[in-house]
C-alpha positions as CSV (number, residue, x, y, z in Angstrom):
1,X,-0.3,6.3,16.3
2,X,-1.0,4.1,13.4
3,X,-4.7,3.0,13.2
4,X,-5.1,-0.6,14.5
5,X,-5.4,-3.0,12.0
6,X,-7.5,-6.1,13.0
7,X,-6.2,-9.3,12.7
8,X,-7.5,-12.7,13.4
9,X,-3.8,-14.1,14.8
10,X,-0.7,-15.4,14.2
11,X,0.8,-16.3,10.5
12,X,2.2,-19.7,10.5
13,X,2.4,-20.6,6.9
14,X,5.4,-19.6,4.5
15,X,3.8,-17.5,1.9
16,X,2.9,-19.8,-1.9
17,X,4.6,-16.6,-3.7
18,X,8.0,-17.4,-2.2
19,X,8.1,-20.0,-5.0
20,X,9.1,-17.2,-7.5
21,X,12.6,-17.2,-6.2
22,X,14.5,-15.0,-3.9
23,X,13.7,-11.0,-4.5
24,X,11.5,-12.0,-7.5
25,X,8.5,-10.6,-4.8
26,X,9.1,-7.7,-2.1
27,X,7.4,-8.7,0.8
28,X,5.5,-5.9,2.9
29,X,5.7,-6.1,6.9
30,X,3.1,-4.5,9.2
31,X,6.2,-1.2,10.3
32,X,6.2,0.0,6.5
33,X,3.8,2.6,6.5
34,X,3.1,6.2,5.0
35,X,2.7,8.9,6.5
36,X,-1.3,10.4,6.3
37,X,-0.7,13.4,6.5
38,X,2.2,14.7,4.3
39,X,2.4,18.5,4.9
40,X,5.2,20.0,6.8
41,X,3.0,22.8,8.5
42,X,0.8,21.6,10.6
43,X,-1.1,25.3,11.4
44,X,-2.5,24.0,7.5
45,X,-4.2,21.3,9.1
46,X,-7.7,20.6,8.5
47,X,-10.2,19.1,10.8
48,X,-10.4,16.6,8.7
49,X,-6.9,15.5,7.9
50,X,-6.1,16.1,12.0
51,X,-8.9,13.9,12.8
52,X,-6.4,11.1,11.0
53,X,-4.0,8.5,13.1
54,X,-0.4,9.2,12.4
55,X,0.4,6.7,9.2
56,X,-1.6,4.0,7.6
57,X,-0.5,-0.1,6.9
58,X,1.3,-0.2,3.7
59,X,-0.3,-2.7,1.3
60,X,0.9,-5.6,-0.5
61,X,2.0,-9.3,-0.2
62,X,3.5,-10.8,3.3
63,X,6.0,-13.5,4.1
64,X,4.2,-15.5,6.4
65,X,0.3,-16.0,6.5
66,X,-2.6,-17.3,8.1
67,X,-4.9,-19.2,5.9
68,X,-4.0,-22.6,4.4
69,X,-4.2,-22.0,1.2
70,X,-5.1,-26.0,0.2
71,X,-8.1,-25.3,2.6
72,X,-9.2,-22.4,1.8
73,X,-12.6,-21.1,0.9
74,X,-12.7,-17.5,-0.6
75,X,-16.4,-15.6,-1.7
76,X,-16.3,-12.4,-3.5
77,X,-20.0,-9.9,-3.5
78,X,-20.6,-6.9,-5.3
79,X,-23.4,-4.7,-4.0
80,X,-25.3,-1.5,-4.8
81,X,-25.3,0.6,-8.0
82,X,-23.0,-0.3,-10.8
83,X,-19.5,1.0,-11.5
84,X,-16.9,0.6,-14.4
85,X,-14.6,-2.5,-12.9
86,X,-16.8,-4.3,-10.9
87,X,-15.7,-7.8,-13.3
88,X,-12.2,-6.5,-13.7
89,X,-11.9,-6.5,-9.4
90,X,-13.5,-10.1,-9.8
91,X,-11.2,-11.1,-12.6
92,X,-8.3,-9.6,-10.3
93,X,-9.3,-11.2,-7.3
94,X,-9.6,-14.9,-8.4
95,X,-6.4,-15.3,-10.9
96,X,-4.6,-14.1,-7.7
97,X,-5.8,-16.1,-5.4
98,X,-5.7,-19.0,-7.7
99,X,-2.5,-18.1,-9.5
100,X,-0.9,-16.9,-6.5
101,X,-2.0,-18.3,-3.8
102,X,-2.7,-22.0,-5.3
103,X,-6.6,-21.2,-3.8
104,X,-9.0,-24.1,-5.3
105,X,-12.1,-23.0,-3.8
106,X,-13.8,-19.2,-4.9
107,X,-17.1,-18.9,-4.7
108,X,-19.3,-15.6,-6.3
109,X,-22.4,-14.9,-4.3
110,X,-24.7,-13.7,-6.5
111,X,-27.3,-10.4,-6.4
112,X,-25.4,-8.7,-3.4
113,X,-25.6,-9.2,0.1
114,X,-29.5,-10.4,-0.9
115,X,-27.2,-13.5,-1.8
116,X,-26.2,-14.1,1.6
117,X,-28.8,-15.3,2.9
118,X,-29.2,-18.7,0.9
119,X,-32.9,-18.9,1.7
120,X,-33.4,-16.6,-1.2
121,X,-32.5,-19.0,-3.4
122,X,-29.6,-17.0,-5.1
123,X,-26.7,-20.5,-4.8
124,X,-23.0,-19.0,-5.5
125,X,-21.2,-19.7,-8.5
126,X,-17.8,-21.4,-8.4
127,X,-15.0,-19.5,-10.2
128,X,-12.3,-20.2,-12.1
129,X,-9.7,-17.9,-14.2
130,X,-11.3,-19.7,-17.5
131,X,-14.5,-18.5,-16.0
132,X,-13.5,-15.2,-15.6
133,X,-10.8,-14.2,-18.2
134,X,-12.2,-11.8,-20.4
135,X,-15.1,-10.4,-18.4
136,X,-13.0,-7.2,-18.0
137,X,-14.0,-6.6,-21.4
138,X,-17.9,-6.1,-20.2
139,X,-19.7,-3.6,-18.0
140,X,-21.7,-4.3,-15.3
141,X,-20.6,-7.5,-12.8
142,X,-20.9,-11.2,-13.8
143,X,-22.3,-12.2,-10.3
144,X,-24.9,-9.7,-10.4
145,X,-25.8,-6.7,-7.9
146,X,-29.1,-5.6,-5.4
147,X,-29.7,-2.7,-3.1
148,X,-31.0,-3.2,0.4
149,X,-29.7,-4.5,3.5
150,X,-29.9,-7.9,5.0
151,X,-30.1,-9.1,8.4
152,X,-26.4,-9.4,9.4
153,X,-26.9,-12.4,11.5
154,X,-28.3,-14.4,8.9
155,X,-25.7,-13.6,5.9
156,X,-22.6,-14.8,8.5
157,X,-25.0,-17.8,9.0
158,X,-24.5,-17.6,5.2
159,X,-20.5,-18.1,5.3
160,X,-21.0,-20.5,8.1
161,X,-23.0,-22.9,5.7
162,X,-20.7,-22.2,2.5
163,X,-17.5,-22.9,4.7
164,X,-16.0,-19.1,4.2
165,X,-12.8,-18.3,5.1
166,X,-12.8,-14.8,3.4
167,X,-15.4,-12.4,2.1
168,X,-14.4,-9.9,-0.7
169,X,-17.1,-7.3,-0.4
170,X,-16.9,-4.9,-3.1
171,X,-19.4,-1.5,-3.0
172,X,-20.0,1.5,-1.6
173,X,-20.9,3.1,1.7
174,X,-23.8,0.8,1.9
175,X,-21.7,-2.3,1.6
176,X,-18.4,-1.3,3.6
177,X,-20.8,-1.0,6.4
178,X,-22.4,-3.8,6.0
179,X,-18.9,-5.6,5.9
180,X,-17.9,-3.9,9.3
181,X,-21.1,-5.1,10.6
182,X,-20.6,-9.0,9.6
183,X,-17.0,-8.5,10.9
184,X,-18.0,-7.4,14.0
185,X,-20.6,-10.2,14.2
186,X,-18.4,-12.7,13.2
187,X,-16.1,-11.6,16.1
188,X,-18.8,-11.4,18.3
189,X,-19.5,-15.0,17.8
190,X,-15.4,-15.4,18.3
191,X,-15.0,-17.1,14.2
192,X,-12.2,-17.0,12.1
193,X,-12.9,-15.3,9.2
194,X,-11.7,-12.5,7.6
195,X,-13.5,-9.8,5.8
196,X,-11.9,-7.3,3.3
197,X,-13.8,-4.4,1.6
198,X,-12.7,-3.0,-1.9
199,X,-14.4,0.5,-2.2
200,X,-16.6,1.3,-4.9
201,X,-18.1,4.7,-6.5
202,X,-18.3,6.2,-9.2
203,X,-19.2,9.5,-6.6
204,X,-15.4,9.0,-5.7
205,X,-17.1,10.3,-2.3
206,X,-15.3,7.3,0.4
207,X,-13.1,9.8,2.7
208,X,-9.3,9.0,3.1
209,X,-8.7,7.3,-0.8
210,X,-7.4,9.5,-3.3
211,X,-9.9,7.9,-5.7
212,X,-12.4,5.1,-5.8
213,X,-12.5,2.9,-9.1
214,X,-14.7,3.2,-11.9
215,X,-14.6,7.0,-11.0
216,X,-12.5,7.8,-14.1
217,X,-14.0,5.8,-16.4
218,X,-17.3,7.7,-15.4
219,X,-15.9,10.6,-15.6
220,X,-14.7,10.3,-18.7
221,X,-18.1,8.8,-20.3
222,X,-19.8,12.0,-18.7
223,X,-17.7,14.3,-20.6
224,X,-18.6,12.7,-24.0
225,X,-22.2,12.6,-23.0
226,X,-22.2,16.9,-21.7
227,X,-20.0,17.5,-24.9
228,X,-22.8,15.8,-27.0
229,X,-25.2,17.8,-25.2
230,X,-23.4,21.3,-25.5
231,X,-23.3,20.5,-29.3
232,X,-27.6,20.0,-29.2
233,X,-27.9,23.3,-27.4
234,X,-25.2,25.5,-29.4
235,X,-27.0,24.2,-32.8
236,X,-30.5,25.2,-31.8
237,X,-32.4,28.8,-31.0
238,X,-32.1,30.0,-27.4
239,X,-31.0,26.1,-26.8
240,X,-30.7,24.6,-23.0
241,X,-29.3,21.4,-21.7
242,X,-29.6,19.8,-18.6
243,X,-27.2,16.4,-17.7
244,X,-28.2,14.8,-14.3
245,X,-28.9,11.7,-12.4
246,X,-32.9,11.5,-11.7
247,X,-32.9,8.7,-8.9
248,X,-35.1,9.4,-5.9
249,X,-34.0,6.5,-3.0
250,X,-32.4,4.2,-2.4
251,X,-33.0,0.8,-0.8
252,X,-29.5,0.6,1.0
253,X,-30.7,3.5,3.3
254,X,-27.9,6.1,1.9
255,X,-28.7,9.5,1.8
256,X,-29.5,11.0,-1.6
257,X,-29.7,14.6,-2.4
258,X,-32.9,16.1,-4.6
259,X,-32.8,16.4,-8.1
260,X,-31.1,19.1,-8.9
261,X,-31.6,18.6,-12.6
262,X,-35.6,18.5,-12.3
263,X,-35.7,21.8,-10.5
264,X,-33.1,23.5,-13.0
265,X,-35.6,22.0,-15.9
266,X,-38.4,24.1,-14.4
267,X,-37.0,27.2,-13.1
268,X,-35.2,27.4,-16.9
269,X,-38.8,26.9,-18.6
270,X,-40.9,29.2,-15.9
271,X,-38.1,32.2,-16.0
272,X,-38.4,31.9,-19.7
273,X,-42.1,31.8,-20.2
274,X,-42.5,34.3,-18.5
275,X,-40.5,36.6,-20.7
276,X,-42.2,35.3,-23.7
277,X,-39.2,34.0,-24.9
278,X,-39.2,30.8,-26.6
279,X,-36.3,28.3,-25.9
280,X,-35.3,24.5,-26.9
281,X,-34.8,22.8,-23.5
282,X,-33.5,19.3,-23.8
283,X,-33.1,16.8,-20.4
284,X,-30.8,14.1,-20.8
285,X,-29.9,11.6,-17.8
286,X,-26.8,10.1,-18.7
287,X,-26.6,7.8,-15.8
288,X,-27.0,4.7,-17.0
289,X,-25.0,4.9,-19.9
290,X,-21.6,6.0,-17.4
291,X,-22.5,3.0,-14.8
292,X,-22.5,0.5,-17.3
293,X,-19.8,1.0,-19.5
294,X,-16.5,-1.4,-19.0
295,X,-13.4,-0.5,-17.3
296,X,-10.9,2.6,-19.4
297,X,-7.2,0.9,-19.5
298,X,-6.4,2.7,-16.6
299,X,-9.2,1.7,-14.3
300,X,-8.5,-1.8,-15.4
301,X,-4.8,-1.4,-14.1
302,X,-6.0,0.3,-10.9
303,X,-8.7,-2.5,-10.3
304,X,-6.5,-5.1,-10.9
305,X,-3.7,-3.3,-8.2
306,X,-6.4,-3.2,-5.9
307,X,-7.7,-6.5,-5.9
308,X,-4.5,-8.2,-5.6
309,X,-3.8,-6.6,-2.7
310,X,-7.1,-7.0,-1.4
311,X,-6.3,-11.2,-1.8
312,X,-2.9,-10.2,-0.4
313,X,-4.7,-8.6,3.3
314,X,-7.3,-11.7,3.0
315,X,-4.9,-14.3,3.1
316,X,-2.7,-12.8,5.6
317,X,-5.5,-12.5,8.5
318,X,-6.4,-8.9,8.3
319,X,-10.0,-7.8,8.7
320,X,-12.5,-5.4,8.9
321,X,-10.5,-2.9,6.9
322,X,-10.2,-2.1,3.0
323,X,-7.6,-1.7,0.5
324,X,-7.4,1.9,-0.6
325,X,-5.1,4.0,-2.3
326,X,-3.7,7.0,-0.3
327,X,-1.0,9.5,-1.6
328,X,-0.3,6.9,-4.4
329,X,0.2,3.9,-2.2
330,X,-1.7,0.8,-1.4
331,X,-2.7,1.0,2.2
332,X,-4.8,-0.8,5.0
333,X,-7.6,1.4,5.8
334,X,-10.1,0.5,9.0
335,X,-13.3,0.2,7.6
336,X,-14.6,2.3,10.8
337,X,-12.7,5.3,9.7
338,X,-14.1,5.4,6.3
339,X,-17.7,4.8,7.2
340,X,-17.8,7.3,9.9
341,X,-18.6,10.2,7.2
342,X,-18.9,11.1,3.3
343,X,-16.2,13.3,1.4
344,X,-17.9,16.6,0.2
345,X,-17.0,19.4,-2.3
346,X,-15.7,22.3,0.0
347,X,-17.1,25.3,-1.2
348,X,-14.8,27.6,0.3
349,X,-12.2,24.9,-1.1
350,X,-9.6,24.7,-4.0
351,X,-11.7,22.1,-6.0
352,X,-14.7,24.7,-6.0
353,X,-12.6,27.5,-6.9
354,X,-10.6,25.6,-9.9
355,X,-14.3,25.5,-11.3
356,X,-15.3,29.1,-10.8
357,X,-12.0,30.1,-12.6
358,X,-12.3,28.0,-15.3
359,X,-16.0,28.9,-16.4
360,X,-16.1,32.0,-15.1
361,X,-19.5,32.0,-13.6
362,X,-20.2,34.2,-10.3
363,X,-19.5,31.8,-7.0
364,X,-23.6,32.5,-5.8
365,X,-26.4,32.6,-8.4
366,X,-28.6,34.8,-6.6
């Protein structure tokens, strides 16, 4: 059956983007879905793909919605690492809801979920499309990031004290479940608020989307940065290269894996000592300069697609899920399906084995 989709009650108010004119904007009802798993065999199922509900929620605007839109109060957070996009979601987000939805009052809380919790001082800014029409053309995000979780009591104090109506949370793992948590506290203490999550990663790791944004503007930047290094090692005597990511923790409480990079580094240098052979070994952590960098044209377009039907959820009641993409359409995803676990490279899988035949290297370095 199709996953339940939360919803804080009944639309009452005609939709603002019925002024375009009749058939000028296709409305989406609850019934259109997509199928989630689109493969006729099901003996090719997967435990992962079975473990799915029937179809998700299609995406996109409705006729009828829930919020007020002369009374409503709209705050957008980014959290966690950065990611190509992060200002072209927030750029997306506001000339929608102000555009579209004829929204007056949009507040950015500022430094993450630390901003929350107004004690620490971090007050939101107020945005407006002036504000925020050309920051697609920077990295990084205008209203600033953290790590680190906060107590989830005291941030829905937070909305309670700005007047929220809905929360934009945009991030990772880290932040998704930290949006599921406010939304169930927020039920918990029976408010009506909705809370919409717009996945972030440049790990393209979040299970059930076909891809997370930023991811291919990272991607690409990493390729530029392991061509530059190829060239360094092909120009110098026995040269070596190493490209990695040397972070150790991370305040949030995710997971994250040793560095890979350090031990290669070593091994490399000990195996070749040890034959007497001398070698040119450069490490390069390219990171910083993949996080940082703004949005390629077609994350931009992706972002933007995202973030309008992110307003689109918001403003028709829907909570505690995220706007995804899935088989190349916009769905509704729960956010407790996508936090439950982390995608991973198979490697018995097709992914794995498109790399082995395209470098040729053995499948085990033993």
């Amino acid at each position: 059956m199709t996953p339940f989709i939360e919803s804080l009650g009944e639309c009452r108010y005609l939709s603002p983007l019925r002024r375009a004119g009749p058939g000028v904007v296709k409305f989406k009802t609850d019934r259109d879905q997509i199928l989630c798993d689109d493969r006729a065999n099901d003996s090719l199922e997967t435990d992962r793909i079975s473990q799915l509900p029937r179809a998700f929620e299609i995406a996109g605007p409705r006729e009828r919605i829930y919020f007020d839109p002369e009374k409503t109060v709209a705050a957008l957070v980014t959290c966690g690492g950065l990611s190509p996009g992060l200002n072209d979601v927030i750029r997306g987000i506001v000339m929608e809801l102000w555009h579209g939805y004829r929204v007056r009052e949009i507040l950015g809380i500022r430094y993450g979920f630390e901003g929350m919790v107004l004690k620490n001082g971090h007050y939101p800014l107020k945005l407006r499309p002036e504000a925020v029409s050309s920051i697609h053309s920077f990295g990084g995000t205008v209203l600033g990031t953290s790590r680190g979780a906060q107590e989830v009591g005291s941030m829905v104090d937070g909305l309670e004290e700005l007047g929220v109506d809905i929360l934009f949370a945009i991030g990772g793992d880290g932040t998704l479940k930290g949006a599921s948590a406010m939304a169930a506290e927020i039920e918990r203490r029976s408010l009506r608020k909705s809370v919409i999550g717009i996945p972030k990663t440049i790990d393209n790791d979040i299970e059930y989307l076909d891809k997370s944004f930023g991811f291919e503007t990272a991607f690409a930047k990493a390729v530029e940065a392991v061509s530059c290094a190829h060239v360094e090692a092909i120009c110098a005597h026995n040269g070596n290269f190493l490209t990695t990511d040397s972070s150790a923790t991370d305040a949030s409480g995710n997971k994250r894996l040793g560095d890979i990079g350090i031990f290669l580094r070593d091994k490399i240098i000990q195996f070749f000592d040890s034959r007497n052979i001398p070698i040119t070994l450069k490490y390069i952590d390219p990171s910083y300069a993949i996080r940082s960098v703004p949005a390629s044209p077609q994350d931009n377009v992706y972002c933007s697609i995202l973030a309008q039907n992110a307003v689109h959820a918001g403003m028709a009641g829907k909570t505690n899920m995220l706007v995804g993409r899935w088989h190349d359409s916009f769905v509704h995803i729960p956010l407790k399906l996508v936090t439950q676990s982390r995608r991973k490279i198979d490697p018995e899988g097709d992914v794995w084995r498109f790399v082995l035949e395209a470098t040729g290297q053995p499948a085990r370095m033993l």
